[in-house]
C-alpha beads as a LAMMPS data file, in Angstrom:
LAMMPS data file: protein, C-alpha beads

168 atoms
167 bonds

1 atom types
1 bond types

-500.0 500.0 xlo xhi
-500.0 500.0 ylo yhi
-500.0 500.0 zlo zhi

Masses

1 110.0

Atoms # bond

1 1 1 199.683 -398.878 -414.477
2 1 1 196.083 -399.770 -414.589
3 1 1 195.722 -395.809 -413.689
4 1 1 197.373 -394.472 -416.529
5 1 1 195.595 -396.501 -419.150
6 1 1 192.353 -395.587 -417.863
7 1 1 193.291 -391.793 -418.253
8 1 1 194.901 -392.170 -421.428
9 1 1 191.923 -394.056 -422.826
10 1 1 189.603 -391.593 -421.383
11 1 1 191.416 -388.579 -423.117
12 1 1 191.797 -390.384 -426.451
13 1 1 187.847 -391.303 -426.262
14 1 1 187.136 -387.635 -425.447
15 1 1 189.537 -385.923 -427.953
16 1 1 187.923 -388.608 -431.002
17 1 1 184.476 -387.446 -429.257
18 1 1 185.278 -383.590 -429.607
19 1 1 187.367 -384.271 -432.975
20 1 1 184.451 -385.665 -434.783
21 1 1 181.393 -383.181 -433.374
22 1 1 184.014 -380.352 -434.681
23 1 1 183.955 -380.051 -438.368
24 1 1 179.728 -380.356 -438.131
25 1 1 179.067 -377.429 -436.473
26 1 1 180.391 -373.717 -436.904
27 1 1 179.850 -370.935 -435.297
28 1 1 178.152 -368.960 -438.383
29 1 1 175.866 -372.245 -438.352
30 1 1 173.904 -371.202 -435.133
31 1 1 172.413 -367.523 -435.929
32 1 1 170.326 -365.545 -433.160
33 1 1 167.849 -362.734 -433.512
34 1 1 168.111 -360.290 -431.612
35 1 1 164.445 -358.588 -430.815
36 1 1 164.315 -355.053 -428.576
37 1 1 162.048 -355.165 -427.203
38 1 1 161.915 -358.759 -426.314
39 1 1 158.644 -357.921 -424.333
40 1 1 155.748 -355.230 -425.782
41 1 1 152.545 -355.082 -425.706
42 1 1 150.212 -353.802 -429.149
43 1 1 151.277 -351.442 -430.231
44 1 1 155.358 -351.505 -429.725
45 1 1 157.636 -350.951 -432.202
46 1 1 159.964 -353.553 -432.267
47 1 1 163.863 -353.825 -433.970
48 1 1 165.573 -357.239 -434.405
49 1 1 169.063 -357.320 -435.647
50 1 1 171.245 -360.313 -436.943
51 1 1 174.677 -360.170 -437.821
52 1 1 174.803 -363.571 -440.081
53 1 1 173.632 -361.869 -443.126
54 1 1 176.848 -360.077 -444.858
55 1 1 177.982 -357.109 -445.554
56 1 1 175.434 -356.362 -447.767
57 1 1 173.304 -357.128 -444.607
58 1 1 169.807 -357.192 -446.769
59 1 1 166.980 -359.648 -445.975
60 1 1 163.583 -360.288 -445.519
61 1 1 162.282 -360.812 -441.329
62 1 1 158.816 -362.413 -441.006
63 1 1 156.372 -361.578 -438.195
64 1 1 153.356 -363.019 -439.660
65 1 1 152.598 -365.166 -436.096
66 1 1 151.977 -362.078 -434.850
67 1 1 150.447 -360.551 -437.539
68 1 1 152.874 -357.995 -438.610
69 1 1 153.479 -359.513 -442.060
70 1 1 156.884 -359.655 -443.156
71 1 1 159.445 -356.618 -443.328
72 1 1 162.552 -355.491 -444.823
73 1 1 166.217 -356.162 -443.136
74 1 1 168.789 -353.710 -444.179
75 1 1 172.493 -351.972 -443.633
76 1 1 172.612 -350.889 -439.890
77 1 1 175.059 -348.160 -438.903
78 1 1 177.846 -350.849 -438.035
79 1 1 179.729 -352.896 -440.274
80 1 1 177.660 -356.907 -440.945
81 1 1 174.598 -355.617 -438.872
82 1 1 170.957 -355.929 -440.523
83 1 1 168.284 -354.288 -438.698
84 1 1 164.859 -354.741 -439.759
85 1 1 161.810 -353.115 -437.839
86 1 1 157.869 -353.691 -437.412
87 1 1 154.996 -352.859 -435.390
88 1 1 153.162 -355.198 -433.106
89 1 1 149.065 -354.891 -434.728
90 1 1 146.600 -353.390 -431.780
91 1 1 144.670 -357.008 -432.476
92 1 1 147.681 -359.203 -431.213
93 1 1 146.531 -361.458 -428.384
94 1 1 148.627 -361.982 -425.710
95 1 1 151.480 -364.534 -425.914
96 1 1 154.992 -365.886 -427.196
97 1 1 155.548 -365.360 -430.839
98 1 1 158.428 -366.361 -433.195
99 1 1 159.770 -364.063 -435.423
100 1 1 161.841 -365.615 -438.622
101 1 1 164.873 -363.864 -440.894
102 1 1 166.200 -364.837 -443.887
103 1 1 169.481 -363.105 -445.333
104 1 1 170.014 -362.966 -448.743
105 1 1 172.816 -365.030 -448.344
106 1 1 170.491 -367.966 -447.572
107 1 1 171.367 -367.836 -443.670
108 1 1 168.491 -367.952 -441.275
109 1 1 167.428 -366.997 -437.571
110 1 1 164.407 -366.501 -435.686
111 1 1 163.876 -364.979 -432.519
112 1 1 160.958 -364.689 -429.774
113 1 1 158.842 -361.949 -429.217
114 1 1 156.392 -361.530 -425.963
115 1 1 153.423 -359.987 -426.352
116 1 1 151.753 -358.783 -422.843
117 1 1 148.219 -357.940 -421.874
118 1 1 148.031 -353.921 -422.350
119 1 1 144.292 -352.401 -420.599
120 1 1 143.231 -350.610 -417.970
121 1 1 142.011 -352.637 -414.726
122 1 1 138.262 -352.893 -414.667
123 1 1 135.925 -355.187 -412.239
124 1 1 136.126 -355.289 -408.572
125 1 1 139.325 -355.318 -407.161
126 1 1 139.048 -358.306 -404.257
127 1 1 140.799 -356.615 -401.523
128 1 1 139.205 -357.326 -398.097
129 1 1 135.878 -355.948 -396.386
130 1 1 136.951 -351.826 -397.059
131 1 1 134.414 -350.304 -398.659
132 1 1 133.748 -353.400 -401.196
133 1 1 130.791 -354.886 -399.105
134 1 1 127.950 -353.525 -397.234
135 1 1 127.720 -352.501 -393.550
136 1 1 128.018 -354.852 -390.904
137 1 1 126.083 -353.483 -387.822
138 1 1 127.544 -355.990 -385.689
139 1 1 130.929 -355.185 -386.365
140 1 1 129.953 -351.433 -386.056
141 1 1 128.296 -351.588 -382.725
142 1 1 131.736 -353.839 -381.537
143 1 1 133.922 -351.149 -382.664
144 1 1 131.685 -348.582 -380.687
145 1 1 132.011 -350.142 -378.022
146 1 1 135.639 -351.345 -378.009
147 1 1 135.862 -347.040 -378.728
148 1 1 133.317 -345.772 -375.442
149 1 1 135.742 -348.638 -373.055
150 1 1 138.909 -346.643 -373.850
151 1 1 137.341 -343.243 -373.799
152 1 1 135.898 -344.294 -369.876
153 1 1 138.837 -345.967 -368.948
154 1 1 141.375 -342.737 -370.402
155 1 1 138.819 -340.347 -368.095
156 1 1 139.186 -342.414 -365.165
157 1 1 142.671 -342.818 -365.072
158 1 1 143.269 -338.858 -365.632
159 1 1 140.463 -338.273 -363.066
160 1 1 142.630 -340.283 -360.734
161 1 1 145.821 -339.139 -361.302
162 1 1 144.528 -335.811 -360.830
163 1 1 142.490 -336.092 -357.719
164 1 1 146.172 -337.697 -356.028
165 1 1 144.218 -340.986 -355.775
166 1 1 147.792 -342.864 -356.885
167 1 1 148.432 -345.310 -353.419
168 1 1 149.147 -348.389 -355.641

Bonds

1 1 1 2
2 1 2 3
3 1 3 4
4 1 4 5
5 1 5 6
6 1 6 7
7 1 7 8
8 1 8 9
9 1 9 10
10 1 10 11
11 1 11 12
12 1 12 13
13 1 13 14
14 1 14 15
15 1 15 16
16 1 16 17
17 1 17 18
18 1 18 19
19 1 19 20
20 1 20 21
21 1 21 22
22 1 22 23
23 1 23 24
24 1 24 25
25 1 25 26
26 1 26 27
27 1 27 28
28 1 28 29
29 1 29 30
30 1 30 31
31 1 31 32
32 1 32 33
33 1 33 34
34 1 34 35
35 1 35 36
36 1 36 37
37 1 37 38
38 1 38 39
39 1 39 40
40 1 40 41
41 1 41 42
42 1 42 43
43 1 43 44
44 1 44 45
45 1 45 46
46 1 46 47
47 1 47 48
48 1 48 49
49 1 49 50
50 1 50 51
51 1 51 52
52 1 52 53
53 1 53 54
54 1 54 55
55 1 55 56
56 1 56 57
57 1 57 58
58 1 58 59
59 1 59 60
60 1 60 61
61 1 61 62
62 1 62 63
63 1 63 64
64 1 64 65
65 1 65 66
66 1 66 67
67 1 67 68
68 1 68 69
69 1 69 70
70 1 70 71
71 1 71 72
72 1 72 73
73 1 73 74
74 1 74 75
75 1 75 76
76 1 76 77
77 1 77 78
78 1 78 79
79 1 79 80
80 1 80 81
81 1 81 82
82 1 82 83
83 1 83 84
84 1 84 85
85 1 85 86
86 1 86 87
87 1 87 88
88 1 88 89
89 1 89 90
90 1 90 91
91 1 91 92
92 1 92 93
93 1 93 94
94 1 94 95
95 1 95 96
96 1 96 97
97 1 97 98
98 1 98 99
99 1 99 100
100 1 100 101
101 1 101 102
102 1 102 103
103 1 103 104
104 1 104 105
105 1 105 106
106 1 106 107
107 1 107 108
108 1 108 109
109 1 109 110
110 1 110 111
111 1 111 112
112 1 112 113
113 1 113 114
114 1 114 115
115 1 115 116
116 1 116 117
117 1 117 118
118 1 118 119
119 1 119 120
120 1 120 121
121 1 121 122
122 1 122 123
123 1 123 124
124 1 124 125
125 1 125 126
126 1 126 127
127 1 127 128
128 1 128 129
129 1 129 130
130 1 130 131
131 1 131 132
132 1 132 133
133 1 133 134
134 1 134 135
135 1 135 136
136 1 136 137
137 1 137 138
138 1 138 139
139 1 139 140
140 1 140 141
141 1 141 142
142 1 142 143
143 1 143 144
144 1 144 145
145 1 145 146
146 1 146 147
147 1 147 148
148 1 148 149
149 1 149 150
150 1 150 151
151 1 151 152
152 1 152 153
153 1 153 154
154 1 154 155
155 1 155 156
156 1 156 157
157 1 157 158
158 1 158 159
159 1 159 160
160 1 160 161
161 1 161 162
162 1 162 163
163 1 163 164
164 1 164 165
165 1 165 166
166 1 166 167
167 1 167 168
């Protein structure tokens, strides 16, 4: 008995729970922005798109964190798509930058973009001894001799096996 009141007091606490949370949020509440692509360096052109802003799809996207300035959102090719396009500047610094939308229709959503390092290497690469750091004429004269060992040792075990010299 005690069993059954538990779960029916449980379900009733989670349906008033789920009942109440409903009518607050909807799913044209919560708009993303979608950014291709998500990752550039200066330089990139970059498209978001958004499909919270209509049919008229028409809106203005700001980049201005990144210093882009703001830019137009417009009609895509499918039906309640805006797309909206800008160019990351060639000053951008490296980093995580959001970009903002707002539809004519007073909806709004932002999106991140991530904006990379873009250079050549330069400097010394740190990669072991190689050719990075000066001669070592110890380390020279060990390898010399570690070479002449194995070049005496090679002769005298041909020289032997050739002579017939093989009792052991």
């Amino acid at each position: 008995m005690r069993t059954t009141a538990r779960l029916l007091a449980s379900t009733v606490l989670a349906a008033a729970t789920i009942g109440i949370g409903a009518p607050l949020a909807t799913a044209e509440d919560y708009a993303s922005l979608e950014v291709f692509p998500s990752t550039a360096v200066a330089g990139t052109f970059i498209t978001v798109s958004i499909t919270v802003c209509g049919h008229q799809g028409l809106g203005i996207g700001d980049a201005r964190s990144l210093g882009a300035g703001e830019f137009q959102l417009l009609p895509g090719t499918h039906n309640g798509v805006a797309i909206g396009q800008f160019t990351v500047p060639a000053n951008t610094q490296p980093g995580t930058y959001v970009i903002g939308v707002r539809c004519k229709n007073g909806r709004q959503a932002t999106g991140e973009v991530v904006v990379r390092h873009h250079g050549r290497p330069s400097g010394h690469v740190d990669t072991g001894v190689g050719g990075s750091v000066g001669p070592d004429t110890t380390q020279i004269a060990a390898g010399v001799a570690v070479l002449a060992a194995a070049a005496v040792g090679g002769t005298l075990l041909l020289r032997r096996r050739a002579s017939g010299a093989q009792d052991s």
